[in-house]
VMD Tcl script that draws the C-alpha trace (Angstrom):
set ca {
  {55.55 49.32 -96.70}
  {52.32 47.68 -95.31}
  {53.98 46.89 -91.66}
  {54.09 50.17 -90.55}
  {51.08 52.05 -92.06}
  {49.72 48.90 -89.73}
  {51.57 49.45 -86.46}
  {50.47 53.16 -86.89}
  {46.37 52.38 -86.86}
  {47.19 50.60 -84.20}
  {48.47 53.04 -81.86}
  {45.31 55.38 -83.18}
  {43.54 52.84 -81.69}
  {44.81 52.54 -78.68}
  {44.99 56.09 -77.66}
  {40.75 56.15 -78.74}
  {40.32 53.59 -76.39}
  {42.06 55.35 -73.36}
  {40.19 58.21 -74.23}
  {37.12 56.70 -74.12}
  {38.03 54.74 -70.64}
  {38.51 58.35 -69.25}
  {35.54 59.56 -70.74}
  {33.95 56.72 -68.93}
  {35.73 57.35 -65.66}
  {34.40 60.87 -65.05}
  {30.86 59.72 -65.76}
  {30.89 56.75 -63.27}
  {31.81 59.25 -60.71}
  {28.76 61.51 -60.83}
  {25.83 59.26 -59.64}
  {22.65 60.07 -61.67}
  {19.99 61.87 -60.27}
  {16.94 60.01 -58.55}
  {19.05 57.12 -58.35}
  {18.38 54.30 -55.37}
  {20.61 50.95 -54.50}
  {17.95 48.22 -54.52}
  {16.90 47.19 -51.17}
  {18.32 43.53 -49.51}
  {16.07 41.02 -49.22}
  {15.43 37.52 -48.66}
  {16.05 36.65 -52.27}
  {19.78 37.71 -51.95}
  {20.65 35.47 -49.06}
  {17.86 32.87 -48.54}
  {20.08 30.17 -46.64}
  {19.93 33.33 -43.63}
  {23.01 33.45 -41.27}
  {25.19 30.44 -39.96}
  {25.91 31.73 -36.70}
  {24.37 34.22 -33.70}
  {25.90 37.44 -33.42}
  {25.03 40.17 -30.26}
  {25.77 43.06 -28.62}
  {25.20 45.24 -25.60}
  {25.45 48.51 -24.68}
  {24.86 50.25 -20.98}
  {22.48 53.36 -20.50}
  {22.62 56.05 -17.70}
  {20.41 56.40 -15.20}
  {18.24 58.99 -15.94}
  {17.23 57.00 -19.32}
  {15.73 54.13 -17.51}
  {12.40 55.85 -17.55}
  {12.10 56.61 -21.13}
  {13.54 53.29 -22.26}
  {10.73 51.50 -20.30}
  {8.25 53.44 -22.50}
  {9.86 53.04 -25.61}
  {11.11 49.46 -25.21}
  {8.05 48.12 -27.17}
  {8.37 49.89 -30.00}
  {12.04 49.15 -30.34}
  {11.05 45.75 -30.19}
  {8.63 46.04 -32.78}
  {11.07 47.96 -35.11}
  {13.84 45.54 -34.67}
  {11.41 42.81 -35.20}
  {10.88 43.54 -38.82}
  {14.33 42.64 -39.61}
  {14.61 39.45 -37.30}
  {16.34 41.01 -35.20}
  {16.10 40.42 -30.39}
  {16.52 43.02 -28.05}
  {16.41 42.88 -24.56}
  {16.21 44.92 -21.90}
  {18.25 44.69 -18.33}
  {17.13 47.23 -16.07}
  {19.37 45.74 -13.04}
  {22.58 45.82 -15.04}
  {21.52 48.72 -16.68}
  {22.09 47.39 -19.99}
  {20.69 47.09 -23.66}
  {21.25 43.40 -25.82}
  {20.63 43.13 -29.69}
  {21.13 39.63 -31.15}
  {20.47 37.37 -34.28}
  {17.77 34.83 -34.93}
  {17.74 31.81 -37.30}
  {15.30 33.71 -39.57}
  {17.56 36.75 -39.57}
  {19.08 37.02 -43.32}
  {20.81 40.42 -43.34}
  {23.90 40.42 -42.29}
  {24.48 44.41 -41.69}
  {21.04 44.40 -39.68}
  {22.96 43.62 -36.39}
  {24.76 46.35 -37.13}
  {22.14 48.96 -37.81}
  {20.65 47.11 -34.17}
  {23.76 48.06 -32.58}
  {24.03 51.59 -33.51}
  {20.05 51.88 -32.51}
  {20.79 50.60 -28.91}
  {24.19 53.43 -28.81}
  {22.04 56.43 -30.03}
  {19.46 55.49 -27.25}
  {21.93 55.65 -24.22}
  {22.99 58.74 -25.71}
  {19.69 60.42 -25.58}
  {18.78 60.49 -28.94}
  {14.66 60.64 -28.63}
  {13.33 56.44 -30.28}
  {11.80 58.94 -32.76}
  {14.85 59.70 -34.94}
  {16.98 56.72 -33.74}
  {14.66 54.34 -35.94}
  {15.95 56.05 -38.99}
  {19.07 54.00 -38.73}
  {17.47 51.25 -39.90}
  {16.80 52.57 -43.39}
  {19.41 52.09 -45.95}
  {20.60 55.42 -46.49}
  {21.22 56.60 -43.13}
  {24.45 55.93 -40.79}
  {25.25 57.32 -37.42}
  {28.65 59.03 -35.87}
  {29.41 59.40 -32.18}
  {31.86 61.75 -31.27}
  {33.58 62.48 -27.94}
  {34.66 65.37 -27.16}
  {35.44 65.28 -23.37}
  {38.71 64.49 -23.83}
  {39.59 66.76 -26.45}
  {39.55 70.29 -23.91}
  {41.48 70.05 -20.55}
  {40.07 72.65 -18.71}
  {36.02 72.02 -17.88}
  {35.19 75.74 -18.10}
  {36.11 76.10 -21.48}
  {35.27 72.77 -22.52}
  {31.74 73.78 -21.54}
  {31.77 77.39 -23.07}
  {33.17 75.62 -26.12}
  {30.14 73.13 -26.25}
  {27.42 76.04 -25.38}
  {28.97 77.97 -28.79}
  {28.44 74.51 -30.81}
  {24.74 74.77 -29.95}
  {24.41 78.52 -29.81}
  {21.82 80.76 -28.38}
  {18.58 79.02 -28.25}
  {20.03 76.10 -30.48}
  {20.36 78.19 -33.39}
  {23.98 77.36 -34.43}
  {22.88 73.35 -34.02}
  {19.94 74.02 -35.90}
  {21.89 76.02 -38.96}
  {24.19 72.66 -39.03}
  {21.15 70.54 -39.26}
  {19.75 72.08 -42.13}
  {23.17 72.17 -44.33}
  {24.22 68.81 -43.60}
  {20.56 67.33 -43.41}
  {21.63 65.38 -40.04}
  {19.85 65.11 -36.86}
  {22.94 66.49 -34.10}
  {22.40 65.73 -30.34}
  {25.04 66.83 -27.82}
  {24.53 65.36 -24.74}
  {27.57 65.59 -21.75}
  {30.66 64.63 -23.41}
  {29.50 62.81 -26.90}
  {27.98 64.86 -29.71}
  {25.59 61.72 -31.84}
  {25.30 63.23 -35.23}
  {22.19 60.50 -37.68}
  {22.12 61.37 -41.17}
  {23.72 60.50 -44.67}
  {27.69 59.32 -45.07}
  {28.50 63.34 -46.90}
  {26.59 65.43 -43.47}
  {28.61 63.11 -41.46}
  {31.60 63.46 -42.40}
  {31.08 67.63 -42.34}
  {29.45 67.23 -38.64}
  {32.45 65.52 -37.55}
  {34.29 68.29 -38.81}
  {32.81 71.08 -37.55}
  {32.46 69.53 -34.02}
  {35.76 69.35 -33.54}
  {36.77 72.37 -35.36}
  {34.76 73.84 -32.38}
  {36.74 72.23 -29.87}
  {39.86 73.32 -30.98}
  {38.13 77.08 -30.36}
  {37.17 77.32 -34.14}
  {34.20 78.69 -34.33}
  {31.06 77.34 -36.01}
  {29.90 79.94 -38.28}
  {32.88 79.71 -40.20}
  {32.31 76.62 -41.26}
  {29.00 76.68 -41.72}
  {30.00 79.79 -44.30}
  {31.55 77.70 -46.37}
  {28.86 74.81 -45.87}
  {26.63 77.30 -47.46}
  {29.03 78.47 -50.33}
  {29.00 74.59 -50.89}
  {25.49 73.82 -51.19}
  {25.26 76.83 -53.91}
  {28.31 75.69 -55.63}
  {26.96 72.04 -55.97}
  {23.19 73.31 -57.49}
  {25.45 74.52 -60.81}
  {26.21 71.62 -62.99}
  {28.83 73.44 -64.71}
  {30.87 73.73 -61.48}
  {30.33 69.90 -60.19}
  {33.60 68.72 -61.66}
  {35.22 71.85 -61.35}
  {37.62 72.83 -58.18}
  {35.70 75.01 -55.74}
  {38.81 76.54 -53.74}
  {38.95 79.85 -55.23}
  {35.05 80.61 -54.27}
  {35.66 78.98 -51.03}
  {37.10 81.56 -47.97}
  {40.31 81.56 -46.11}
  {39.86 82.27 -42.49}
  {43.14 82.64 -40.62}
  {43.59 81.81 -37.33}
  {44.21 85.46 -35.38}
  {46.48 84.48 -32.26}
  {45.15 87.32 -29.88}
  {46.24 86.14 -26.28}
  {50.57 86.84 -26.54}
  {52.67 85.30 -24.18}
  {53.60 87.68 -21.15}
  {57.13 88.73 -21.20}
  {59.64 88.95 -18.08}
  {60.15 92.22 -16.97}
  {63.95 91.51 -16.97}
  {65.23 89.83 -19.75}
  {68.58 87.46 -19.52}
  {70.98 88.31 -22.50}
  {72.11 84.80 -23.11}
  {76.42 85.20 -23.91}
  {77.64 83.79 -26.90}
  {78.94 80.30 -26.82}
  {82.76 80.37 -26.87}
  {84.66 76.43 -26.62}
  {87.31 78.77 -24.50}
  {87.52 79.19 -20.51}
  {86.78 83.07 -19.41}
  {90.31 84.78 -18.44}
  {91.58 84.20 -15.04}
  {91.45 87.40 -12.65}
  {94.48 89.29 -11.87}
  {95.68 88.87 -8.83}
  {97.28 91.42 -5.69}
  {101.00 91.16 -7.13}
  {100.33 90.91 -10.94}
  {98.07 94.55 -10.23}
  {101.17 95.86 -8.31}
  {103.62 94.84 -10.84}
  {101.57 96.29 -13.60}
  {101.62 99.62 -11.82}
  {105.33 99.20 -11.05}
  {104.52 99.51 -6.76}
  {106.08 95.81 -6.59}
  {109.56 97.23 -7.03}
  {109.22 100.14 -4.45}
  {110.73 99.26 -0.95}
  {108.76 99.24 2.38}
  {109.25 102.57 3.45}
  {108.18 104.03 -0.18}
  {104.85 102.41 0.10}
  {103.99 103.37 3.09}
  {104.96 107.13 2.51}
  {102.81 106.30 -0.51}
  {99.84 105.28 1.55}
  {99.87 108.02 3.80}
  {99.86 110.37 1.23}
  {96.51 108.77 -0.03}
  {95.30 108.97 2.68}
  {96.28 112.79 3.43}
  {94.87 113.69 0.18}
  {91.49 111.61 0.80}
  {91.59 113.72 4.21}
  {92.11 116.91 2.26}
  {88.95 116.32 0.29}
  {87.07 115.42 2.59}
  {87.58 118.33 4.90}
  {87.02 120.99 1.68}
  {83.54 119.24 1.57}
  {82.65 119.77 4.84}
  {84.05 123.78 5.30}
  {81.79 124.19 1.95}
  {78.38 122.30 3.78}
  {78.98 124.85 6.69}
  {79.88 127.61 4.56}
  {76.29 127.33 3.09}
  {73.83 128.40 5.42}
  {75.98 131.59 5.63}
  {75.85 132.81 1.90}
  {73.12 134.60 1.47}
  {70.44 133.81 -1.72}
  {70.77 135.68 -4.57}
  {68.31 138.85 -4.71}
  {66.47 139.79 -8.05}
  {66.86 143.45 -9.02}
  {63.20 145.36 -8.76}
  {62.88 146.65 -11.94}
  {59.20 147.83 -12.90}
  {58.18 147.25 -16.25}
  {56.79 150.44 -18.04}
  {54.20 149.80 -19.85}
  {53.31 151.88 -23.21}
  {50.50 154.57 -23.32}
  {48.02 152.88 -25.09}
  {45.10 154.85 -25.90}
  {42.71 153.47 -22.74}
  {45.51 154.40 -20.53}
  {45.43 157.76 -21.72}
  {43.73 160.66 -19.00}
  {41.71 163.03 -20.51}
  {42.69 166.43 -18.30}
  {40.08 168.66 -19.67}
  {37.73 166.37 -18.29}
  {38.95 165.98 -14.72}
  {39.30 169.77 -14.79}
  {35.28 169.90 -15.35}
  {34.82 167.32 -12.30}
  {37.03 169.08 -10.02}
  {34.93 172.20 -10.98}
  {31.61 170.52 -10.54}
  {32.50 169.28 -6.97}
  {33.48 172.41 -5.86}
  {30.12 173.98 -6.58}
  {28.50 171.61 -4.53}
  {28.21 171.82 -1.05}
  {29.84 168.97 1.08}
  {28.78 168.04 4.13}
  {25.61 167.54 6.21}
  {22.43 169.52 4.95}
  {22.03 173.00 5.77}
  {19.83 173.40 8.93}
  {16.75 175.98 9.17}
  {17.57 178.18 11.77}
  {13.87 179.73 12.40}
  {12.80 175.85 13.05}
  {15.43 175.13 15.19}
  {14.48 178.04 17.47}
  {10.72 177.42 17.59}
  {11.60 173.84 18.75}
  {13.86 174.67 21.80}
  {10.89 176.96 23.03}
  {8.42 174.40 22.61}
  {11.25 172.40 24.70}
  {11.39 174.94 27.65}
  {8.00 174.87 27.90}
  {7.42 170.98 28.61}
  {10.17 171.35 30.88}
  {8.53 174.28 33.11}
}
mol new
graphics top color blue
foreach p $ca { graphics top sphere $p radius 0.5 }
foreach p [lrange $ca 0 end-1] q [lrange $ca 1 end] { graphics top cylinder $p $q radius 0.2 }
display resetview
C-alpha cells in the first residue's frame, strides 16, 4: 500500500515543478526596467585579437568635401576603440582595420557600419552613435523595388512627406534617426525601431501608405505603457486596413465567347447534291429543272417589277389632308359681352362730333380780306 501513495507525490511533484519552470519562462521574457548589459572591456578579452581584420567602403562624389572635414574626428572616435581608418580620396574610398591593441571583436563591425552610413549621407553627427552599445544601423534599398522612376520617386516624396513631416512622425515612434538619400533609405536606432522602419519603408514602396502604419505605431506605443496588456495579444485594438483596388482593368469593347470544349470534330457541311437530294430536285430530269428555274426567276421578275410600279406610283398619290374642324370653345365668364354696355358706347360716340374741328366762319372771312389787301 506504500508504493503507490509514493508514485502519486511524485507526480505532484513533478507537475509543481513544470509549473514553476513556466512561471519562470514568462518572467525571463519581460526584461526589467532600467536594466543595462555591462559594457566590454579589456578585462573580458585581455590577450586582444589574433589576427587583422578590414574593410572598405566607396563614397560619391559630392561627399568628398564633407568627409575631408570630418575625417579627423572619425579618426578620433574610432581611435577610442583601437580601431584605423583611412581615407583615399583618389579611389574614392573609406578603410577601417584592426590594431594589435584592438580587444573587441564587434568594434570592426560597429567601424564598418560608421564608414556605410557616411557614404550614405548620414551627417558624422549621428553616425557616431553606432558605436555605443545599444544602437545598430539598417540600410535599405529601395531602387529596385519600383520599376517605373516616376512613381518610384512620388512613392519616396510620400515616405518623407510635406516638409519632412511623415519622416519626422516615424522618427519619433520608432526613436530612429531615418535618412533617405537616392535609392537607400539608412534608418540608426535600437534593434525594435529597426525592424518597424524596415517595415514601413517598404510598405511604402509597395504604394502602402505611411500613415497607416504609423496608426498603428501609435496604438502600439499606448498599448505597451499598460502593464496589464504587455503579455496580452494586441490584435483586436490594432486596425485592419484593406487594400481598396481602385484602378480596374479596361475591358475589350468586343468580347470573344470562348465555345465549349467538345473531344468531337464540328459536322462536315452539306454539300450541292446532298441539299438537292434533301429537297428531292436530284430526281427531277433536265428539262424539269430548268422549267423550275425559269419560273424563279419569273416570279423574282414579278416582284421586282410590283416594287418599282409602287416607287412611281408614289409621287402621284396625293398626302392625306386633315379635316378643318374649329374647336369651340365654352363661354366662360371673361368671354362673355356685356351688350348693355356697348349699347352706351355706341350712344356716346354718336354724340360726339367726328371729324376735323369746326371752323369760325367770321375769322375765316376777316383773314381773306386782310389777304386781298397785301396782294393789291
Amino acid at each position: 500500500m506504500a508504493a503507490p501513495t509514493e508514485s502519486t507525490s511524485e507526480t505532484l511533484t513533478n507537475k509543481n515543478q513544470k509549473k514553476s519552470k513556466n512561471t519562470d519562462e514568462t518572467e525571463l521574457q519581460t526584461v526589467p526596467d532600467g536594466w543595462k548589459e555591462p559594457k566590454f572591456t579589456r578585462v573580458d578579452n585581455p590577450k586582444g585579437l589574433l589576427e587583422e581584420s578590414s574593410f572598405a567602403t566607396l563614397f560619391p562624389k559630392y561627399r568628398e568635401v564633407y568627409l575631408k572635414e570630418c575625417w579627423p574626428l572619425v579618426q578620433k572616435a574610432l581611435g577610442d576603440v583601437f580601431i584605423n581608418a583611412t581615407l583615399d580620396l583618389i579611389e574614392g574610398s573609406m578603410t577601417v582595420h584592426t590594431t594589435k591593441k584592438t580587444f573587441d571583436p564587434y568594434a570592426i563591425l560597429r567601424g564598418r557600419d560608421l564608414i556605410k552610413l557616411l557614404a550614405r549621407s548620414v551627417p558624422f553627427e549621428q553616425a557616431v552613435r553606432i558605436l555605443e552599445d545599444d544602437v545598430a544601423c539598417d540600410i535599405i534599398k529601395i531602387g529596385t523595388l519600383v520599376r517605373n522612376r516616376e512613381r518610384f520617386v512620388k512613392r519616396r516624396q510620400r515616405l518623407i512627406g510635406p516638409k519632412g513631416s511623415t519622416l519626422k512622425a516615424l522618427e519619433l515612434l520608432t526613436s530612429c534617426y531615418v535618412m533617405v538619400q537616392g535609392n537607400t533609405v539608412s534608418a540608426l536606432g535600437p534593434y525594435s525601431g529597426l525592424k518597424e522602419v524596415r517595415k514601413v519603408v517598404l510598405d511604402t514602396m509597395k504604394n502602402i501608405h505611411p500613415i497607416y502604419n504609423i496608426k498603428t505605431l501609435m496604438i502600439k506605443r499606448e498599448l505597451a505603457s499598460d502593464p496589464e496588456l504587455r503579455t496580452q495579444s494586441w490584435e483586436r485594438f490594432l486596425p485592419n486596413f484593406r487594400h481598396k483596388s481602385l484602378s480596374k482593368r479596361k475591358q475589350p469593347k468586343k468580347k470573344t465567347v470562348k465555345k465549349e470544349y467538345t473531344p468531337f470534330p464540328p459536322p462536315q457541311p452539306e454539300s450541292k447534291i446532298d441539299k438537292e437530294l434533301a429537297t428531292g430536285e436530284f430526281f427531277l430530269r433536265e428539262s424539269e429543272k430548268r422549267r423550275q428555274k425559269l419560273n424563279e426567276i419569273k416570279a423574282k421578275q414579278a416582284e421586282a417589277l410590283s416594287k418599282r410600279q409602287e416607287q412611281r406610283q408614289k409621287d402621284f398619290i396625293p398626302p392625306k389632308e386633315k379635316a378643318a374642324v374649329k374647336k369651340s370653345k365654352p363661354a366662360t365668364a371673361e368671354n362673355k359681352i356685356d351688350i348693355q354696355a356697348l349699347k352706351e358706347k355706341v350712344k356716346k360716340a354718336k354724340s360726339k362730333k367726328l371729324g376735323a374741328p369746326p371752323v369760325n366762319l367770321e375769322r375765316s372771312s376777316a383773314k381773306d380780306g386782310k389777304r386781298k389787301k397785301v396782294k393789291s
